[in-house]
N, C-alpha and C positions, 0 to 999 in steps of 0.2 A: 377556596383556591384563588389564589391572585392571575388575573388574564390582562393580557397575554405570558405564555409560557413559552421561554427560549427552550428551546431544542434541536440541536445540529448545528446552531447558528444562525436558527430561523424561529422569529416569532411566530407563535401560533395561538388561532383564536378561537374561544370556545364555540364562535358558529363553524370553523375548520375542523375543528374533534365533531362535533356533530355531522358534516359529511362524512365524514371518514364514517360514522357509526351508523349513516343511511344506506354509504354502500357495501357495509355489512351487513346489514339486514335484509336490502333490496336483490341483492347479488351475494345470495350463500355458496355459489359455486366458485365463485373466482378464489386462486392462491396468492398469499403476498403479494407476488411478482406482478400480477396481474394490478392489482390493488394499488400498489405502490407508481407504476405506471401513469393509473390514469388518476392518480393524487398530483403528480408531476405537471401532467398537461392542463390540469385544473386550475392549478395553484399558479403555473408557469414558470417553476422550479427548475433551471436551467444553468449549465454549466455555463462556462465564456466562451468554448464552442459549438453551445447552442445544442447540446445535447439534456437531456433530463437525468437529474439525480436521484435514479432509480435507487442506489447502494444507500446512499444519506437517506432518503424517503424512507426506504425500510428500516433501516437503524431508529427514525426517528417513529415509527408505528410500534416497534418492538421498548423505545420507553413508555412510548404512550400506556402498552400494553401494562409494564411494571406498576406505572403511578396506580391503574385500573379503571384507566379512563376510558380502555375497552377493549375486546377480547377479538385477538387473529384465530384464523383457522391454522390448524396443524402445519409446521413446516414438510413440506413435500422432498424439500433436498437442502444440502449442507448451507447455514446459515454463515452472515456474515463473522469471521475469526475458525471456521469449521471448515475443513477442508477433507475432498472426497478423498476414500484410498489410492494412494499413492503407490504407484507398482512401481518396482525394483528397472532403474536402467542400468546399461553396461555401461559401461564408461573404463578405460585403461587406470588402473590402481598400483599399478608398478612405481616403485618409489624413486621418486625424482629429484636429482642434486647435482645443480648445475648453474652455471652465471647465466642474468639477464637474458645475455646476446646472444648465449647459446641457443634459446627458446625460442628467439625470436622468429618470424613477425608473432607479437602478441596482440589481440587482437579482442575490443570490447564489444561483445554483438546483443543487440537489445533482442531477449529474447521472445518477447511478448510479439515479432513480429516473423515466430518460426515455430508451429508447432512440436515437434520435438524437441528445441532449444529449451521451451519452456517447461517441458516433461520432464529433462533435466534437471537442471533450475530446481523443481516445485522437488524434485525426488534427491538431487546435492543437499539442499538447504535444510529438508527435512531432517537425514539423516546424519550430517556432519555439521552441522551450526548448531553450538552447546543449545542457543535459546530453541530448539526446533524450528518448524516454519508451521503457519495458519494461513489461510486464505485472506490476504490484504486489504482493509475497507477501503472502499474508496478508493480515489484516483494510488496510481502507482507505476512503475516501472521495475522491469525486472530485467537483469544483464548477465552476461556469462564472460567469462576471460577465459580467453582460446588460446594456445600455444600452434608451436609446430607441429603440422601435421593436425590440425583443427584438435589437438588435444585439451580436454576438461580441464582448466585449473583454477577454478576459484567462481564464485558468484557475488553479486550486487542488488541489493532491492533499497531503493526508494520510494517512501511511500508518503503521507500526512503528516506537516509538523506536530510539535506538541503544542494542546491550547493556552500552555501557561507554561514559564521555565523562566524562572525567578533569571538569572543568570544572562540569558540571553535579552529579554525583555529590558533591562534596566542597560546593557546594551548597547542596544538600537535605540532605548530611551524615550519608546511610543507607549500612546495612552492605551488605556482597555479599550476605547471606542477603535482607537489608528488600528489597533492590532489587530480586531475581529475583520476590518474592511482586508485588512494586506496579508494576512495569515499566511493565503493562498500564494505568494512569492516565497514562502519557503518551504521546501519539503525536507524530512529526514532519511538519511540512511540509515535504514533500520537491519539490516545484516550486511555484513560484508564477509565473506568466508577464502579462506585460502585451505585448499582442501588438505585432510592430515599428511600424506603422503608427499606433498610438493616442499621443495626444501630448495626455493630459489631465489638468494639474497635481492630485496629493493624490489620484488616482482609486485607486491602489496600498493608500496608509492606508485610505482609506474603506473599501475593500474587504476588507481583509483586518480590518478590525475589525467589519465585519458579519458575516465568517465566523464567527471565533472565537466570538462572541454565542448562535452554533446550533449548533458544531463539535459539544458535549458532549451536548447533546438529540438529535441524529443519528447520533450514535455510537452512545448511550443504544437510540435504537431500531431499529438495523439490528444492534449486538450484545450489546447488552444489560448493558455497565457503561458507565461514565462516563468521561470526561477531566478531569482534574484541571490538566493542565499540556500545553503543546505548545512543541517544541523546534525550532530551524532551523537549518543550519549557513551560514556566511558564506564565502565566496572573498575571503580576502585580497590575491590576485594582482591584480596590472592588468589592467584588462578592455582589448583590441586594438579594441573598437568604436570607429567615431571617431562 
């Protein structure tokens, strides 16, 4: 095997798989979580606001594990892309058709900063966004679009751009080296939903151009760099809805 081994977008070196395989051995009690923690603080694995990538660390134990360069203890609860049961929220379902301004104030609230919002959120996205919803790696944000009367209409999740997108890359026109350093200035919209019942012309544009407005300020301060660009991908297939 050739050393170092990129993984997450982090060289690693086979004296680093060797701790990692001491404090398996030394410490059979600890779970991932535990593990992946104090791989972080070791290593000094740290976001740009100085927090630890506890989510990347485990993604990145969990290849280690594939190649079988060494064996985790059992997952104890839902891994990275697994997400716990999702209980049923109420939300008003009465079918909605009406202009813009009727609905107005619409309103885009980051929901990762309201418990219930995000209960929402994680229980909309699942249940009415064709792709379902999984538990998001890594960094993310998640937003809900509020009508009158704080009513439900629609959700937003940006999460991780893609590492490679022929299209985009050629672009911006940076190297594989430029791209791994700045990756992090673009995140992707990875769902956007306008829930089946809502039938409110331009409500989609509005919304998603009030995200964008705050996407980079909220990024900014739940991890501490910026958004520079956000990318989406399109389904060129024929959508089967009639």
């Amino acid at each position: 095997m050739n050393w170092p081994l990129k993984i997450q977008g982090r060289f690693i070196t086979e004296a680093e798989v060797d701790d990692v395989r001491s404090f398996l051995h030394n410490y059979p009690s600890w779970n991932r979580s535990r593990l992946s923690r104090k791989l972080c603080e070791l290593w000094d694995w740290r976001r740009p606001d100085g927090q630890i990538k506890d989510m990347a660390c485990r993604e990145l134990l969990r290849k280690l594990e594939t190649r079988s360069l060494i064996k985790l203890p059992p997952r104890q609860t839902p891994g990275p892309g697994r997400l716990a049961t999702i209980k049923s929220v109420e939300v008003d379902r009465s079918p909605i058709s009406c202009s813009l301004f009727d609905i107005k104030p619409v309103k885009i609230v980051n929901a990762r900063n309201n418990t219930l919002h995000e209960k929402t959120f994680n229980y909309l996205v699942k249940e009415y966004h064709y792709l379902s919803y999984n538990r998001p790696v890594g960094q993310n944000m998640k937003y809900v679009i509020l009508g009158r009367n704080e009513r439900f209409l629609g959700c937003l999740l940006f999460g991780a751009a893609a590492w490679k997108a022929e299209a985009r890359d050629q672009w911006i026109g940076w190297s594989a080296d430029i791209r791994e350093q700045n990756l992090g200035l673009i995140c992707n919209n990875t769902r956007f939903l306008i829930l089946d019942w809502v039938r409110i012309p331009h409500l989609a544009s509005y919304a998603l151009g009030a995200c964008l407005r705050r996407l980079s300020s909220d990024w900014q301060q739940r991890y501490g760099s910026d958004i520079a660009m956000v990318e989406t991908f399109v389904d060129t297939k024929p959508s089967l809805a009639t």
